[in-house]
Structure formats: C-alpha cells, structure tokens
C-alpha positions in Angstrom: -6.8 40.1 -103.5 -3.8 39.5 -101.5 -2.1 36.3 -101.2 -0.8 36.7 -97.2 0.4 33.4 -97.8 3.6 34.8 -99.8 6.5 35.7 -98.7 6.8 38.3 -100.9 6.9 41.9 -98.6 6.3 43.8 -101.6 3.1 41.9 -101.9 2.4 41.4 -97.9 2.7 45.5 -97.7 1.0 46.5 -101.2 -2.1 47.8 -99.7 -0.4 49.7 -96.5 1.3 53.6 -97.2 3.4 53.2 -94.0 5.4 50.4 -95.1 7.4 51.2 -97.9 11.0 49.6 -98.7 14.3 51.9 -98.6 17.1 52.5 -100.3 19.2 50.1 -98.8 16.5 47.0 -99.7 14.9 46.6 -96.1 11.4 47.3 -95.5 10.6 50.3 -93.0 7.4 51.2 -91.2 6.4 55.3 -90.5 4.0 56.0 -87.9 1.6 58.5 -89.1 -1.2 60.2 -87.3 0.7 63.0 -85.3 -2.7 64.5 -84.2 -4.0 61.4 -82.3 -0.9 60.9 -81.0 -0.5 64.0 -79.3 -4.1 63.6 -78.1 -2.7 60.2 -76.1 0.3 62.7 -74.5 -2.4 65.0 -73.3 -4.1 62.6 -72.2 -1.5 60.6 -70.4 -0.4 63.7 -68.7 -3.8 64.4 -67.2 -4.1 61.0 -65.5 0.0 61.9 -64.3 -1.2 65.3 -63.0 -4.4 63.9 -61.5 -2.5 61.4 -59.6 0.3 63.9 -58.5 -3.1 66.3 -57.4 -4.7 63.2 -55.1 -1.2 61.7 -53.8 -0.2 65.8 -53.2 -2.1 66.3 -49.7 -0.5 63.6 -47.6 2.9 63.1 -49.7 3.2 66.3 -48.7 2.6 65.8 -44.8 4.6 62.6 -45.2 7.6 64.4 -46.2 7.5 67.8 -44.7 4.3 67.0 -41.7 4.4 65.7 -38.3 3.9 62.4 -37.8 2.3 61.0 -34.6 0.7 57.9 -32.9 -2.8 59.0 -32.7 -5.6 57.0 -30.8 -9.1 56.5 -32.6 -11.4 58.4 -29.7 -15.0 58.7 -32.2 -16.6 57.3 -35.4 -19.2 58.4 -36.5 -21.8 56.1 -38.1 -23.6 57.7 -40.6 -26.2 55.8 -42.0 -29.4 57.0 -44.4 -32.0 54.5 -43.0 -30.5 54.4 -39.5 -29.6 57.6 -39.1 -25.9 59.4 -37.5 -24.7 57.4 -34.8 -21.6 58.4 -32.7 -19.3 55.8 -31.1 -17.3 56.8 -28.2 -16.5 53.2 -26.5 -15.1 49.9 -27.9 -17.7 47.5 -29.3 -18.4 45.4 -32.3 -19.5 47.9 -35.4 -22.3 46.7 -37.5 -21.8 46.5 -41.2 -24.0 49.0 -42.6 -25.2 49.2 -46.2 -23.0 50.4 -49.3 -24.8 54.4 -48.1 -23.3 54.2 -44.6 -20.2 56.5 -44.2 -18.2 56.4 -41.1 -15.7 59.2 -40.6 -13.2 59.1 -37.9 -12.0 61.3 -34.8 -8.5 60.7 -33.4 -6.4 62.3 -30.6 -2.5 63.1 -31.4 -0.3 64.2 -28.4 1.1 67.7 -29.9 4.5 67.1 -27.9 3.4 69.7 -24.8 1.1 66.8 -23.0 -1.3 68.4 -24.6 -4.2 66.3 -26.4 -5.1 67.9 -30.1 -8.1 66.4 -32.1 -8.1 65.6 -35.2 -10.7 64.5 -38.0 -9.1 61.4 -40.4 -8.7 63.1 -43.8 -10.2 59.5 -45.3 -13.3 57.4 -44.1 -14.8 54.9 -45.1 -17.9 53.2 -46.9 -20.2 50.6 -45.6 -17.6 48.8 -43.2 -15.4 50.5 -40.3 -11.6 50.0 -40.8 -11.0 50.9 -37.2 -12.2 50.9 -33.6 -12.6 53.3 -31.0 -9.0 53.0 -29.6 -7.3 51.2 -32.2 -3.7 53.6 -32.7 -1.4 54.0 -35.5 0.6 56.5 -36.9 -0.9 59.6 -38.6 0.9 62.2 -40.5 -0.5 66.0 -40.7 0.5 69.8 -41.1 0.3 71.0 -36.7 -2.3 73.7 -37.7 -4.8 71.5 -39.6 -7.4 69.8 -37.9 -7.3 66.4 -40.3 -4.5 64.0 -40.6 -3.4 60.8 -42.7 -3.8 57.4 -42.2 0.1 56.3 -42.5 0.2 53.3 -43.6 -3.5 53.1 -44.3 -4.0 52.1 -48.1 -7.1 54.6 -48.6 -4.3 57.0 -47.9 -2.3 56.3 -50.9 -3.7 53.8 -53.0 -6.0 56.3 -55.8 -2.8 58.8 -55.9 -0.4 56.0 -56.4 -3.1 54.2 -58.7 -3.3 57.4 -60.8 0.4 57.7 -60.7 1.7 54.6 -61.8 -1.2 54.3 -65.1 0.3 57.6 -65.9 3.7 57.2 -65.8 2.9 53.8 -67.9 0.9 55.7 -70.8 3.1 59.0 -70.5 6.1 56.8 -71.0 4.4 54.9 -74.4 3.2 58.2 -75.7 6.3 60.1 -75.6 8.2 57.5 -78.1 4.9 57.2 -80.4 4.6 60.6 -80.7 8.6 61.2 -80.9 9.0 58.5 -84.1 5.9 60.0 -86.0 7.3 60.1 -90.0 11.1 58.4 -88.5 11.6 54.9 -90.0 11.5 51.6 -88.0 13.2 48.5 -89.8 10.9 45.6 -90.0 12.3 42.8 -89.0 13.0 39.8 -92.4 
C-alpha cells in the first residue's frame, strides 16, 4: 500500500509507468496513449469543419452577398393541430406549440425600383421573431430566392457555436497529441 502521505516521489509515483525520474534528479511525466489521442484531433476537427459547414452559407453572403433592408411582407403559421395559416397584415401572433413552424417572406428592393421576394433562409419554432412589416437588413447571393437575417442570432449562433467548441478542443488536442512520449517536468 502506498503511503500518499510521504513526500517521497519515488514512493508517490511507484505504481504510475509515466512518471519516472531523469537523469538530471527531476521527476518527468510522458503522455502515452497516441491512439486515443489522435481519436480527440479527429474528433475536434469534425466539430471545426461542422461549424465552418453551417456558418459557410451566410458568411459567405456576408462577405461577398448583397446586403439590403428588406421588409417582412408574409409568415406563414404552420401549425399541426391548427393547420397553415398565412399572415399578410400586422397583428398580434399567437404563440403556438413547440410543432408550430413559422417561416418568413420578405421583400428587398434589387436597386432598379424593382421589388424581389425572398424566403428567410431561417424560421422559427413555436414563437414568431418578427412581424409582418418589421425591416432589417438581410444579406443574400441576387439570384437566390432566400436571404439571411443580418444581425439575427439564428443566423449565426449554431455556426459560431460549432466554431468556437472546435477551435477550443482542436487547440487542446494538437499539444496532447504533439507531447505523446516528450517529457514534462513535474513541478517539486
């Protein structure tokens, strides 16, 4: 049995192989497991690439799309025990239960006075975000018929979710795989 009470590291580290004292009289740990390690890149990097893949579509209208005011001008209420409802006028929008999608039409000027519909590339579940004439700016690709929210946080929120955990565990994974079998110096 081992006395943990000691402050004896040849005693503390008698039962661990990764710990093992150098040349020079300090103690040193070395990270084993290379396999599992690499499993945690791989893994890492799929929830980087899945964020890049959801934040791709409208980072990519953000950057090289039009953007636009754009005028909500339909919602449409879809609801399994109620049934589709379109809204085309201003009024007060039930909440509906967590089944009820509502999906949104807007109208962007296209810069020749002329009016171009568009669907919003992101709805919404079980409460409506925005009202029939509520405006804010949209960014899209002229020959699609959906746009972006700007500023709307279903718009970015999953991708930049997805992105920042991935980044995090990408950047710890790197250095545990990298010092796999290299010494680190236990502190006395």
């Amino acid at each position: 049995m081992i006395d943990h009470k000691t402050d004896d590291p040849a005693i503390l580290y008698s039962d661990d192989p990764t710990i093992r004292q150098g040349e020079d009289g300090n103690w040193y740990h070395y990270p084993n497991h290379p396999v599992i390690k690499t499993i945690f890149l791989l893994l890492s990097l799929c929830v980087l690439a899945l964020g890049v893949w959801v934040i791709w579509e409208p980072a990519a209208r953000f950057f090289v799309g039009e953007r636009a005011t754009a005028k909500i001008t339909q919602i449409v209420r879809d609801d399994p025990e109620d049934g589709r409802e379109v809204i085309r006028y201003r009024k007060t929008i039930e909440e509906g239960s967590h089944l009820t999608d509502f999906s949104y039409e807007v109208t962007v000027g296209d810069g020749n006075n002329q009016a171009k519909k568009m669907q919003l590339a992101v709805g919404s579940k079980q409460n409506a975000y925005a009202n029939v004439n509520d405006e804010f700016e949209v960014i899209y690709f002229a020959d699609e018929d959906h746009a972006y929210g700007l500023f709307h946080h279903r718009t970015w929120a999953f991708g930049a979710g997805f992105l920042f955990v991935g980044l995090v565990l990408t950047a710890t994974a790197i250095p545990t795989l990298y010092m796999v079998g290299k010494p680190i110096k236990i502190d006395p």
